[in-house]
TORPA-4810 file (N, C-alpha, C, O; in nm, 3 decimals):
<nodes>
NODE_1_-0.184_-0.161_-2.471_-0.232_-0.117_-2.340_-0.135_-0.163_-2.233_-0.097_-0.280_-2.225_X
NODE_2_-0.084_-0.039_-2.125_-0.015_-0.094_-2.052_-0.112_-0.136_-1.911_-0.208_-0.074_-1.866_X
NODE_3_-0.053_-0.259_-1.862_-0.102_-0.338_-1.751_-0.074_-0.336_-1.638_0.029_-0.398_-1.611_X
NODE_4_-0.149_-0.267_-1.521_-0.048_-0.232_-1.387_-0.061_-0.373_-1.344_-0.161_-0.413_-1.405_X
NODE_5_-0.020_-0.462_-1.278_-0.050_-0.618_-1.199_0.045_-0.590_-1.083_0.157_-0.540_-1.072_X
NODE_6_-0.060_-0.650_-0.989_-0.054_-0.670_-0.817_0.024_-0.791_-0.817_-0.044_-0.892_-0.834_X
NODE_7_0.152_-0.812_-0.803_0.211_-0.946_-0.735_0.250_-0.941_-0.616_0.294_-0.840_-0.561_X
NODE_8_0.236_-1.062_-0.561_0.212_-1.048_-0.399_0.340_-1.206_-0.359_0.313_-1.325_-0.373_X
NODE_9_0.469_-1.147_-0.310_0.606_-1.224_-0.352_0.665_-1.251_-0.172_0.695_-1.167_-0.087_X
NODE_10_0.665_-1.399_-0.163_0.745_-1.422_-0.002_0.884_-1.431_0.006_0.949_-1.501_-0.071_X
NODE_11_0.925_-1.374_0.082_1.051_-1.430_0.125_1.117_-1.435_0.285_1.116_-1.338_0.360_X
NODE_12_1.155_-1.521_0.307_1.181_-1.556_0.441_1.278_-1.492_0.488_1.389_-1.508_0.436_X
NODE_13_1.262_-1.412_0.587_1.379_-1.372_0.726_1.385_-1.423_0.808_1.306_-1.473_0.887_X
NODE_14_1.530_-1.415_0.792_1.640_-1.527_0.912_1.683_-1.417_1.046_1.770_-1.330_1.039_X
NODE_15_1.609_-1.445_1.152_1.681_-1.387_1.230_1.585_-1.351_1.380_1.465_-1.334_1.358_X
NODE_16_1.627_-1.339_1.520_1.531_-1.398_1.594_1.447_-1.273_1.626_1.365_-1.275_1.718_X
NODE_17_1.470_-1.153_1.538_1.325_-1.038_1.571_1.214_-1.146_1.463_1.093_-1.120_1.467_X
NODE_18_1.254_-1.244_1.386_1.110_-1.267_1.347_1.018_-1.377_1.405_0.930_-1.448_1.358_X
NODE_19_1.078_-1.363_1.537_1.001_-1.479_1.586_0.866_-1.485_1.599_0.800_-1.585_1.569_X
NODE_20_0.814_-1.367_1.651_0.634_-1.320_1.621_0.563_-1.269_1.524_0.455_-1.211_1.538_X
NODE_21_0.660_-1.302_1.351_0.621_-1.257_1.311_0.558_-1.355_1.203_0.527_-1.455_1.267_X
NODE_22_0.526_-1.372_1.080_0.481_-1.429_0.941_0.472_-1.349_0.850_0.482_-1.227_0.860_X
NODE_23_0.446_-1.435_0.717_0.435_-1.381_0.619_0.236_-1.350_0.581_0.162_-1.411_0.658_X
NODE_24_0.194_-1.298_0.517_0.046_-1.293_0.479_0.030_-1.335_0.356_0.103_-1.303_0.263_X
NODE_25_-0.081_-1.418_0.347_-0.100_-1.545_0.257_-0.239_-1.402_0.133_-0.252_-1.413_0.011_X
NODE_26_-0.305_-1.307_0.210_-0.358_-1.260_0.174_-0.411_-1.140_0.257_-0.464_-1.139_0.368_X
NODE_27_-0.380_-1.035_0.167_-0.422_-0.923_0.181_-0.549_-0.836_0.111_-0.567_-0.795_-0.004_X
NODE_28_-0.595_-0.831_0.182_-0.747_-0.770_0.089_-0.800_-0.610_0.121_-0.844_-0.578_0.232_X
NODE_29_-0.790_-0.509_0.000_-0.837_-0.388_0.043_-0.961_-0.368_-0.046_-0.993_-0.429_-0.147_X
NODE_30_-1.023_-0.269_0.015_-1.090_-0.232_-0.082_-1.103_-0.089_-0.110_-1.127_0.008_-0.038_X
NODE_31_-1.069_-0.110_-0.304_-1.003_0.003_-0.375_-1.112_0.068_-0.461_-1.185_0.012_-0.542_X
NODE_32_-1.108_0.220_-0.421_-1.188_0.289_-0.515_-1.063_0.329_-0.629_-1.099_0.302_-0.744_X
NODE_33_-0.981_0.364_-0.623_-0.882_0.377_-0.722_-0.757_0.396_-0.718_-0.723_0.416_-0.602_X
NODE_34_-0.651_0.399_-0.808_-0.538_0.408_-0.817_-0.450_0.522_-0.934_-0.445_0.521_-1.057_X
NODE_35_-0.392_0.610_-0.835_-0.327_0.718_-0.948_-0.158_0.716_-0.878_-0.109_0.689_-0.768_X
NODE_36_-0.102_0.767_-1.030_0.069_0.786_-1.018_0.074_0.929_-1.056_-0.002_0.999_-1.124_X
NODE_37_0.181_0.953_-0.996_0.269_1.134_-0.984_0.412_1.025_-1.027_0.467_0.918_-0.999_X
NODE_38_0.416_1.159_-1.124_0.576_1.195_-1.153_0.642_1.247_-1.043_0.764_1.241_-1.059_X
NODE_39_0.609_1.295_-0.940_0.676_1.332_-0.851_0.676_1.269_-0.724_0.584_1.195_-0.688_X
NODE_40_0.790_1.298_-0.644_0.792_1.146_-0.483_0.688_1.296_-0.413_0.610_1.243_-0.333_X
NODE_41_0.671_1.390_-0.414_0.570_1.425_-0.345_0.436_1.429_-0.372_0.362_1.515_-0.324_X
NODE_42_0.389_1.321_-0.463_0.297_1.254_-0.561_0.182_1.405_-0.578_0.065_1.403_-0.541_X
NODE_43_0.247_1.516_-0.636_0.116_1.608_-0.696_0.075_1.599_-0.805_0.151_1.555_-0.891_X
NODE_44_-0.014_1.623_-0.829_-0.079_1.646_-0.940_-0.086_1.498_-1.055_-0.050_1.493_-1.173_X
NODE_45_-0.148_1.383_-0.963_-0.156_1.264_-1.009_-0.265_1.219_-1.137_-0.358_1.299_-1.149_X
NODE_46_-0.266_1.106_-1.232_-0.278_1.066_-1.292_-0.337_0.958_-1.309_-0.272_0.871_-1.366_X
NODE_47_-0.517_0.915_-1.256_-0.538_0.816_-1.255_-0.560_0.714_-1.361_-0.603_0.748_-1.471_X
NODE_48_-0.527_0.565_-1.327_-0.507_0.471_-1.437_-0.659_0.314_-1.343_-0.696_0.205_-1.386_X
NODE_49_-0.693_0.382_-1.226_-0.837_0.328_-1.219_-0.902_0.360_-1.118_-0.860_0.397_-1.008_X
NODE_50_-1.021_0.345_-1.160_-1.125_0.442_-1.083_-1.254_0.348_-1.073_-1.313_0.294_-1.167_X
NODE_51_-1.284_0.342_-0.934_-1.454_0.302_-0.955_-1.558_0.374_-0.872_-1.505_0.406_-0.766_X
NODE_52_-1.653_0.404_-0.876_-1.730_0.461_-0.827_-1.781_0.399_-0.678_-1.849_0.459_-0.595_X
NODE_53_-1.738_0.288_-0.668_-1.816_0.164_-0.524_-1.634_0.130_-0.531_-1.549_0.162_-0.614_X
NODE_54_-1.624_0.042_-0.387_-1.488_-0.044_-0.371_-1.480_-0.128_-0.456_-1.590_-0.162_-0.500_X
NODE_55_-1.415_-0.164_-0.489_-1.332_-0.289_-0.520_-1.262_-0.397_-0.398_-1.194_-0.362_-0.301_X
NODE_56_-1.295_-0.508_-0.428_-1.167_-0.578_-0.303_-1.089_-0.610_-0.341_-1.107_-0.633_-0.460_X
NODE_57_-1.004_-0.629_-0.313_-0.831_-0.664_-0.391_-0.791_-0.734_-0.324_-0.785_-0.689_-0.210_X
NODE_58_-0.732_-0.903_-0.341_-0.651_-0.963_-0.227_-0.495_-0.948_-0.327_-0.455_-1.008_-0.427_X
NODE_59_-0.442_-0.849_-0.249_-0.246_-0.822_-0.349_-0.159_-0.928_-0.340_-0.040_-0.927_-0.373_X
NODE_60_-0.240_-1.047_-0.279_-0.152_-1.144_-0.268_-0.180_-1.287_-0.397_-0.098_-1.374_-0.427_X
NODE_61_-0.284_-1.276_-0.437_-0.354_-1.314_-0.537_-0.322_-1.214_-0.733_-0.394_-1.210_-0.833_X
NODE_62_-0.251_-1.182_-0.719_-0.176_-1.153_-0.841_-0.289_-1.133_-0.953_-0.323_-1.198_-1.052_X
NODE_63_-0.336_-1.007_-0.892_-0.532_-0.953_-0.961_-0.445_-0.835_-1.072_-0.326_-0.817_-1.046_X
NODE_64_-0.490_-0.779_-1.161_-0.525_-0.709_-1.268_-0.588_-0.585_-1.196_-0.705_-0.610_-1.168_X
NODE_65_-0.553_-0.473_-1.161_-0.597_-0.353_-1.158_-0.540_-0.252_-1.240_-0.430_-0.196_-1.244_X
NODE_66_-0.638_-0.244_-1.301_-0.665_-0.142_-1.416_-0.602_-0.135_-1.521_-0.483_-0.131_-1.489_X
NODE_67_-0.616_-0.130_-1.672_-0.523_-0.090_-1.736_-0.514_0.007_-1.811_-0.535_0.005_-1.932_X
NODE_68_-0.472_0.135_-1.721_-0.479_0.266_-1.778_-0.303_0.281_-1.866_-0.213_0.203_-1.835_X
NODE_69_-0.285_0.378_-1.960_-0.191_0.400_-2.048_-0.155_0.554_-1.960_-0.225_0.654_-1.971_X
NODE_70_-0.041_0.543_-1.880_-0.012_0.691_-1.863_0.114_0.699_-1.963_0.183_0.612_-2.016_X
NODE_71_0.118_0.846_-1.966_0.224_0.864_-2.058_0.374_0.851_-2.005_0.420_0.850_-1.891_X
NODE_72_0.436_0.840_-2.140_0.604_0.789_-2.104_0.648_0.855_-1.964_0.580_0.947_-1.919_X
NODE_73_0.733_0.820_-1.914_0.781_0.904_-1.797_0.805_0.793_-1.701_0.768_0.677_-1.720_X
NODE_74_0.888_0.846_-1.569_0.902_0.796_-1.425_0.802_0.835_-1.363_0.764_0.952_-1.367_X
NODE_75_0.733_0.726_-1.283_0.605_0.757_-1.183_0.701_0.703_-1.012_0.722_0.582_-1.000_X
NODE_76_0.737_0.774_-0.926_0.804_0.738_-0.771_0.697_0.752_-0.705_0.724_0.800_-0.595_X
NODE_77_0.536_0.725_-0.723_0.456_0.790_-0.677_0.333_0.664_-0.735_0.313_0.620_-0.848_X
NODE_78_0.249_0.623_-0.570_0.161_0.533_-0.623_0.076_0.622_-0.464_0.116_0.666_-0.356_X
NODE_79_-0.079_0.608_-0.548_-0.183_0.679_-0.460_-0.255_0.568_-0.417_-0.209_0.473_-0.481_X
NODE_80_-0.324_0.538_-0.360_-0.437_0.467_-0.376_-0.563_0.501_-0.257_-0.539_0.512_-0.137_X
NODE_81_-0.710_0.516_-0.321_-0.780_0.535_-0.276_-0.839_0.462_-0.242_-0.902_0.398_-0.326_X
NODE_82_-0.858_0.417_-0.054_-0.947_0.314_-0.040_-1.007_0.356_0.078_-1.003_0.466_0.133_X
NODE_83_-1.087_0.208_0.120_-1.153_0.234_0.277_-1.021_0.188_0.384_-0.915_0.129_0.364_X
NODE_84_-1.079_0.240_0.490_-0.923_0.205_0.601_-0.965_0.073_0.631_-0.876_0.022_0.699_X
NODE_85_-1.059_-0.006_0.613_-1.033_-0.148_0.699_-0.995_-0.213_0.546_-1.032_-0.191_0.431_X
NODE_86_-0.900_-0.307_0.613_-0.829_-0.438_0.543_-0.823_-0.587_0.612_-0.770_-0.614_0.720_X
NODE_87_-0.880_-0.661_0.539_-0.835_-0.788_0.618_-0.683_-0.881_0.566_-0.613_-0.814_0.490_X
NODE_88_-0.652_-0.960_0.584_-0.511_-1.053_0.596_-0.538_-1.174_0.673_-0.628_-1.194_0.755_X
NODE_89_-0.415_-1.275_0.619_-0.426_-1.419_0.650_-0.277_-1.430_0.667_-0.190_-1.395_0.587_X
NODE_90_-0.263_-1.488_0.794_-0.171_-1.522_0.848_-0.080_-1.684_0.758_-0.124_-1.799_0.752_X
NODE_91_0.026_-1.641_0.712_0.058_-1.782_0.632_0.128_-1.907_0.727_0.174_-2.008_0.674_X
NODE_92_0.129_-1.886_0.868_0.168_-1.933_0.976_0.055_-1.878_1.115_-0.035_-1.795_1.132_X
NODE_93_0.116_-1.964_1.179_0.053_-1.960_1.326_0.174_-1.908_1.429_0.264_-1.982_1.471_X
NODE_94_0.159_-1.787_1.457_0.250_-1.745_1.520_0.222_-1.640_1.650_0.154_-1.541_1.626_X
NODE_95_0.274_-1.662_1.788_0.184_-1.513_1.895_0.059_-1.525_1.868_0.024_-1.628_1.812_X
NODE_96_-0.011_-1.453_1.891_-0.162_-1.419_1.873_-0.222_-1.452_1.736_-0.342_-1.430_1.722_X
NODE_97_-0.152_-1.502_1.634_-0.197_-1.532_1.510_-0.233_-1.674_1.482_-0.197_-1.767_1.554_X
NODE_98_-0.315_-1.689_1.363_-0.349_-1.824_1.334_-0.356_-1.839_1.208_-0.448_-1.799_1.137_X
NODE_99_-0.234_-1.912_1.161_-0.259_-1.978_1.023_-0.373_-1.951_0.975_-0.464_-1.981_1.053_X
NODE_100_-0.424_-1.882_0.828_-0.510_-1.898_0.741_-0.624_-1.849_0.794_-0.731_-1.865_0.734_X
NODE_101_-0.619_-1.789_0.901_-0.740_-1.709_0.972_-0.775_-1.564_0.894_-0.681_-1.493_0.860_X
NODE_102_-0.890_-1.531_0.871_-0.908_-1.413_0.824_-0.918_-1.304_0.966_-0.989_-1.318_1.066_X
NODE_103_-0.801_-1.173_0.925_-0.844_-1.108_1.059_-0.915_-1.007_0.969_-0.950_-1.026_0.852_X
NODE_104_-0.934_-0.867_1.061_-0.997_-0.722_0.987_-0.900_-0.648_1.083_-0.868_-0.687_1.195_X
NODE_105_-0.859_-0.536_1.021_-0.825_-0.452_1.106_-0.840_-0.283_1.021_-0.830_-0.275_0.898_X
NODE_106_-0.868_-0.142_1.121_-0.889_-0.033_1.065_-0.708_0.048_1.067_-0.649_0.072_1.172_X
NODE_107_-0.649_0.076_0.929_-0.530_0.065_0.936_-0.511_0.216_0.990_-0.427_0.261_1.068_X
NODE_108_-0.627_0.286_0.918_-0.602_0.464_0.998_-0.703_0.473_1.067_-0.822_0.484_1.040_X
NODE_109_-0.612_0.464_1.214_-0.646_0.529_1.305_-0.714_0.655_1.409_-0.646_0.758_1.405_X
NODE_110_-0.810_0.662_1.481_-0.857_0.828_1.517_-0.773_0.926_1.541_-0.811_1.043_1.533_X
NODE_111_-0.618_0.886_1.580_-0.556_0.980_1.585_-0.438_1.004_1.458_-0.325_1.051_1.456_X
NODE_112_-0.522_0.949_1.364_-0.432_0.973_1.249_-0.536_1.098_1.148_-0.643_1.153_1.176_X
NODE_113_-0.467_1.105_1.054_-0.519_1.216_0.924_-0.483_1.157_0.782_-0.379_1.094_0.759_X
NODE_114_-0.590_1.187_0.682_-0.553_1.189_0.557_-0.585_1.271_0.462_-0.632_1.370_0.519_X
NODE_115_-0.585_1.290_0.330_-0.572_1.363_0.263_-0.583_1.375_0.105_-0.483_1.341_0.042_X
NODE_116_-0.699_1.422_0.031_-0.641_1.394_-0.079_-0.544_1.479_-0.178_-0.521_1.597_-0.154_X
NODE_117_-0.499_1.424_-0.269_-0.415_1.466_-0.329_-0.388_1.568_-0.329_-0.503_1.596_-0.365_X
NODE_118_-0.308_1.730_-0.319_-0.300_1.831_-0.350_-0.413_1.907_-0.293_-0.450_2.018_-0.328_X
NODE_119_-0.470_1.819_-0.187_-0.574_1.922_-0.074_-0.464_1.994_0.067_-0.375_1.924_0.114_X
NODE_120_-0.481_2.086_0.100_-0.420_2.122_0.198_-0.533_2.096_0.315_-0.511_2.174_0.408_X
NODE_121_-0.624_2.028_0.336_-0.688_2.013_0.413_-0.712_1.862_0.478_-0.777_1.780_0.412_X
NODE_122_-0.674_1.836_0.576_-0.683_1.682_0.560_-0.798_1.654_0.692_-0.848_1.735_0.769_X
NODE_123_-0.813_1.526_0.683_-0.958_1.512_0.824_-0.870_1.399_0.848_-0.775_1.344_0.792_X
NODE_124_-0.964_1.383_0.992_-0.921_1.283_1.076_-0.983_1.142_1.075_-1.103_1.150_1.100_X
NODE_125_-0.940_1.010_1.055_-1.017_0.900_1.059_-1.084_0.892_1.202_-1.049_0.956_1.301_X
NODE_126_-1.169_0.818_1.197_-1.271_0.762_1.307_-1.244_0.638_1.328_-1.205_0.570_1.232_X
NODE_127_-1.257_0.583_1.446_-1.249_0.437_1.503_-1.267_0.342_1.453_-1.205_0.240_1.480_X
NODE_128_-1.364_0.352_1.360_-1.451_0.217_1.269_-1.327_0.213_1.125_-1.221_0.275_1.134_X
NODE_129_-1.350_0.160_1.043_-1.328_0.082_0.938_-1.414_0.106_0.786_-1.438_0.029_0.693_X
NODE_130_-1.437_0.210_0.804_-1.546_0.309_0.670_-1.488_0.410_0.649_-1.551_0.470_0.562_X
NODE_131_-1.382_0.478_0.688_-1.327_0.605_0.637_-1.253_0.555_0.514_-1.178_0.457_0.510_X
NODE_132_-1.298_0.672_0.373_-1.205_0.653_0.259_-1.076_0.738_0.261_-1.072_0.861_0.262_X
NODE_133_-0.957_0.642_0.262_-0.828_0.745_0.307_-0.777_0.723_0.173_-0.836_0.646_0.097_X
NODE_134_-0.636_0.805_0.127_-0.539_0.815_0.049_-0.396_0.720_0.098_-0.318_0.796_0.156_X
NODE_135_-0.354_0.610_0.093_-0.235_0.534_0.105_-0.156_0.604_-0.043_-0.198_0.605_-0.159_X
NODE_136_-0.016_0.667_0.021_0.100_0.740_-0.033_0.176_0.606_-0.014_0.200_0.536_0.084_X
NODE_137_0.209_0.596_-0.172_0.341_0.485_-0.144_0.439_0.592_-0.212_0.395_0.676_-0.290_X
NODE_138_0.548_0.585_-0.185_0.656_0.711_-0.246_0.796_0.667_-0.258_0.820_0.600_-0.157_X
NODE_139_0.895_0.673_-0.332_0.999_0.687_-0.314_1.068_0.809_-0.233_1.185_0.799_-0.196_X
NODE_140_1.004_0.905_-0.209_1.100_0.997_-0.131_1.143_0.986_0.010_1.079_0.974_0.115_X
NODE_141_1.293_0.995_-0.022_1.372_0.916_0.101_1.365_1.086_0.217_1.423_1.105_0.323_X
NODE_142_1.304_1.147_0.168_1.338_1.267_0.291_1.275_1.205_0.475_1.338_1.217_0.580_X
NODE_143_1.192_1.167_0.463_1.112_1.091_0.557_1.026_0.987_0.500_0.908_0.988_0.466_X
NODE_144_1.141_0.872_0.496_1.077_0.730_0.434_1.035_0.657_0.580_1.105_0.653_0.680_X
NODE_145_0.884_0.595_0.560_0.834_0.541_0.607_0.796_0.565_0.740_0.847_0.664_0.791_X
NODE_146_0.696_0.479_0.830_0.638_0.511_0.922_0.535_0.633_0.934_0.551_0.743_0.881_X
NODE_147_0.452_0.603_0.994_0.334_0.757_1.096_0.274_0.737_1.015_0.213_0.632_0.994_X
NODE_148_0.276_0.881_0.917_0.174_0.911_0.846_0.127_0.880_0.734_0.092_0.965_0.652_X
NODE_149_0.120_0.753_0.714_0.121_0.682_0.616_-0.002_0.725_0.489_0.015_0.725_0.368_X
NODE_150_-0.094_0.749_0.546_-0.239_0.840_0.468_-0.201_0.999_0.446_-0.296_1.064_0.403_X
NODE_151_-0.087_1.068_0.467_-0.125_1.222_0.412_0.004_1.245_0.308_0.097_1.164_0.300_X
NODE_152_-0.003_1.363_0.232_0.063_1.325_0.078_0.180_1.367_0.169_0.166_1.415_0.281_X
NODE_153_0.306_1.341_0.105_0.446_1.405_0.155_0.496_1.542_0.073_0.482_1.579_-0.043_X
NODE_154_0.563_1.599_0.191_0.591_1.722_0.202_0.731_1.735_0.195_0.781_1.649_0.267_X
NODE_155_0.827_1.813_0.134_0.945_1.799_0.184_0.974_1.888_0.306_1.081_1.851_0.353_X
NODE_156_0.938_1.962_0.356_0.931_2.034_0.450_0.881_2.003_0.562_0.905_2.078_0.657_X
NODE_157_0.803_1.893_0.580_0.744_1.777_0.713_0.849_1.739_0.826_0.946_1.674_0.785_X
NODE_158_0.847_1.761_0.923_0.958_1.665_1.028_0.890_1.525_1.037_0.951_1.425_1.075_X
NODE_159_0.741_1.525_0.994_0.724_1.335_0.970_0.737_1.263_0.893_0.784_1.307_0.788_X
NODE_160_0.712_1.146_0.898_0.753_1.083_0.796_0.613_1.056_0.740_0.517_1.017_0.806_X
NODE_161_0.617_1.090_0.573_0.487_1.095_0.546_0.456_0.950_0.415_0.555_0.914_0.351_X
NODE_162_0.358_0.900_0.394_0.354_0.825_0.319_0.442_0.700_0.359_0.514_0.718_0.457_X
NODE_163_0.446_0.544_0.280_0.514_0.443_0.268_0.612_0.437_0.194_0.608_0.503_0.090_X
NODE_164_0.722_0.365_0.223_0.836_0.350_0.113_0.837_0.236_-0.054_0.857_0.115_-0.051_X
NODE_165_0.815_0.302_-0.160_0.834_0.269_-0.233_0.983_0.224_-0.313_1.041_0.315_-0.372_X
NODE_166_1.028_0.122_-0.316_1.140_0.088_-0.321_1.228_0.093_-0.481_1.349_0.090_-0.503_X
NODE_167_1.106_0.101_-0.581_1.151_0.112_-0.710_1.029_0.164_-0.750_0.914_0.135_-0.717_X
NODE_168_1.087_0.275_-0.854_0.975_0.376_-0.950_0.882_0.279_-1.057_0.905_0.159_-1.071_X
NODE_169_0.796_0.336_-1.114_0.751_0.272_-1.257_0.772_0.359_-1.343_0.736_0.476_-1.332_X
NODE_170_0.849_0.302_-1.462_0.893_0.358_-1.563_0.838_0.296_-1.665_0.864_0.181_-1.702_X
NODE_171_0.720_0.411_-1.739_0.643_0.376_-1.877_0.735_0.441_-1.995_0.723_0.555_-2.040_X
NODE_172_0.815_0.361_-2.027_0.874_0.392_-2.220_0.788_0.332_-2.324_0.764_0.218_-2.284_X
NODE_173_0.731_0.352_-2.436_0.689_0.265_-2.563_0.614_0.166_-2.450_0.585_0.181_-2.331_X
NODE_174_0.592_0.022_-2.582_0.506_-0.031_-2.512_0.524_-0.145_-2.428_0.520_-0.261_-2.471_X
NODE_175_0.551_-0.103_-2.266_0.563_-0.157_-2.202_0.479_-0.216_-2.085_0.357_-0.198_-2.082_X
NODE_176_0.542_-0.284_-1.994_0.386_-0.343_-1.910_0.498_-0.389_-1.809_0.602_-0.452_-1.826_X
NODE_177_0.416_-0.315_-1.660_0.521_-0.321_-1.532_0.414_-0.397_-1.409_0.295_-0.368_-1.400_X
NODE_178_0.478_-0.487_-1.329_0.361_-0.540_-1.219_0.440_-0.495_-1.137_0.563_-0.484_-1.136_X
NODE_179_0.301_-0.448_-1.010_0.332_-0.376_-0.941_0.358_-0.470_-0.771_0.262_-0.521_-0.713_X
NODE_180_0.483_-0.475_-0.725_0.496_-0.589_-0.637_0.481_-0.541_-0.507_0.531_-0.444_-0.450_X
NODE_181_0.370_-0.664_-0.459_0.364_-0.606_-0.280_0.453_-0.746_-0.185_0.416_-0.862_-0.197_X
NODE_182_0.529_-0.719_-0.126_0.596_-0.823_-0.033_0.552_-0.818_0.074_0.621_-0.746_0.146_X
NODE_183_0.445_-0.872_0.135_0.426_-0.906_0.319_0.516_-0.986_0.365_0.483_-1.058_0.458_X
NODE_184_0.611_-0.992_0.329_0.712_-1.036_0.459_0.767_-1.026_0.574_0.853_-0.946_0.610_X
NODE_185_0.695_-1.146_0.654_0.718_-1.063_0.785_0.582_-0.984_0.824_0.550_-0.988_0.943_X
NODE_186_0.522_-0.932_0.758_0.418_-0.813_0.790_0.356_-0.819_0.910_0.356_-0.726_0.990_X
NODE_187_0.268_-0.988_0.936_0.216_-0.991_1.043_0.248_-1.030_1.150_0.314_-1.133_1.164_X
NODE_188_0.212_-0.959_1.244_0.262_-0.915_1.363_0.166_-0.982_1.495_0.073_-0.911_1.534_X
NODE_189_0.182_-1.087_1.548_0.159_-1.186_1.635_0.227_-1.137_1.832_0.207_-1.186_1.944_X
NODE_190_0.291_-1.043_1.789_0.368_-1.012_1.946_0.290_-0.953_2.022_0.319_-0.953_2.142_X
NODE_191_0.157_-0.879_1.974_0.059_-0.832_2.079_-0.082_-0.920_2.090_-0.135_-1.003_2.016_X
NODE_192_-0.105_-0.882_2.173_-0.310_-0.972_2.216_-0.333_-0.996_2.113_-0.341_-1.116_2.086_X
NODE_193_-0.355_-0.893_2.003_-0.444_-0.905_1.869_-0.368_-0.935_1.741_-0.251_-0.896_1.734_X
NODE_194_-0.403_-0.977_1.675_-0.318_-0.976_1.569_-0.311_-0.889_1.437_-0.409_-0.866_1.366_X
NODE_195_-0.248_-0.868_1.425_-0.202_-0.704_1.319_-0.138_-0.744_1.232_-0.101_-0.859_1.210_X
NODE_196_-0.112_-0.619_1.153_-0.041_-0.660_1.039_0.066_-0.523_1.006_0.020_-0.429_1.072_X
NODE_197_0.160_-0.488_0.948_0.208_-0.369_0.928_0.247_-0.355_0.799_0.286_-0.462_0.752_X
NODE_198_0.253_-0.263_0.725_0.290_-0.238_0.595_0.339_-0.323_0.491_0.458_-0.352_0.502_X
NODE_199_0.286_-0.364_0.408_0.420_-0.468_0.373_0.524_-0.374_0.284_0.527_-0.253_0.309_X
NODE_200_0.624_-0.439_0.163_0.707_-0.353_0.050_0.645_-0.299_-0.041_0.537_-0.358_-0.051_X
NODE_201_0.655_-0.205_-0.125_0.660_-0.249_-0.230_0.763_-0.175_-0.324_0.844_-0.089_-0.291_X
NODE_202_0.738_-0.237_-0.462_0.797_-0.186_-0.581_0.754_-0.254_-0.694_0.693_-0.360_-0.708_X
NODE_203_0.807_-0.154_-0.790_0.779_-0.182_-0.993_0.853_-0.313_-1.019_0.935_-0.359_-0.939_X
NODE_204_0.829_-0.361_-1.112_0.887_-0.495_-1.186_0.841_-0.482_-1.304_0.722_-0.499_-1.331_X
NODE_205_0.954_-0.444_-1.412_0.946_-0.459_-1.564_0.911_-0.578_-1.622_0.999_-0.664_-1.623_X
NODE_206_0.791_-0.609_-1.676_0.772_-0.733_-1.768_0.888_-0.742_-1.866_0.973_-0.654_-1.875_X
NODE_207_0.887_-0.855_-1.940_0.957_-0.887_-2.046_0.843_-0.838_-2.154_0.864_-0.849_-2.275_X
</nodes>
């Protein structure tokens, strides 16, 4: 059985844009499920977990989600189905932030949209922190990163759709890949409130 695993990895930036910023000690979503596309415009995906209610996930806590067997192949393409509010912990005290504080925040916005998979129809989130959106993590560099982080990518978009995925997962024989999230840096202390922004990610081949 192959094993997807959440590692959640720091590393420090040198340099004085990070002065308002930190790393996050913990990130917590909550996940109805997780599917991969062979393709960076993640269609026609492949889920490897599913629950009927959320799940909470802190990705910084190196949790076990799911262990579905997709078949051999390159996946540039990670879905995930959750609610838009997330909370995070500041691993410093920095601007508006506080060490080890739990914040909440609703990551899609009313004037944002999402979408599921291979729907051409997408709706709009609401103010609150209960909308179930689609987070596109992708390798496709046509419009990597920023905006629209909840609707699938298009190559034909002038936005930038989905998050940047920095390395594919590649299932050969029997292998087992963790799936790495880096908040470095993520939280964001330079305004009133304290926020958080995307962190990395990418695949990591077990031994």
């Amino acid at each position: 059985m192959r094993i997807l695993k959440l590692l959640g990895l720091g590393v420090f930036f040198l340099g004085s844009s990070a002065m308002a910023f930190t790393n996050a000690s913990s990130l917590k979503l909550q996940v109805y499920s997780v599917m991969l596309s062979t393709s960076p415009m993640c269609t026609s995906p492949v889920t490897v977990f599913s629950n009927t209610t959320p799940t909470e996930v802190d990705f910084m806590a190196t949790p076990t989600l799911g262990g579905g067997n997709p078949a051999d192949g390159t996946y540039p393409c990670v879905i995930i189905k959750m609610l838009d509010g997330i909370k995070f912990k500041p691993s410093a005290t920095t601007g508006s932030c506080t060490a080890n504080q739990e914040y909440t925040d609703s990551v899609c916005q009313a004037s944002e949209q999402t979408n599921a998979p291979d729907s051409s129809t997408p709706f709009s989130c609401t103010s609150g922190a209960t909308d179930v959106v689609y987070l596109y993590i992708t390798t496709d560099k046509t419009n990597p990163g920023g905006g629209h982080a909840f609707e699938q990518p298009t190559s034909s978009s002038a936005h930038a759709y989905g998050v940047p995925l920095t390395t594919p997962l590649v299932v050969s024989g029997p292998t087992r890949s963790k799936f790495v999230v880096r908040a470095t840096n993520s939280v964001d202390g330079s305004n009133p409130t304290c926020g958080m922004n995307a962190p990395t990610f990418d695949f990591q081949r077990l031994p």
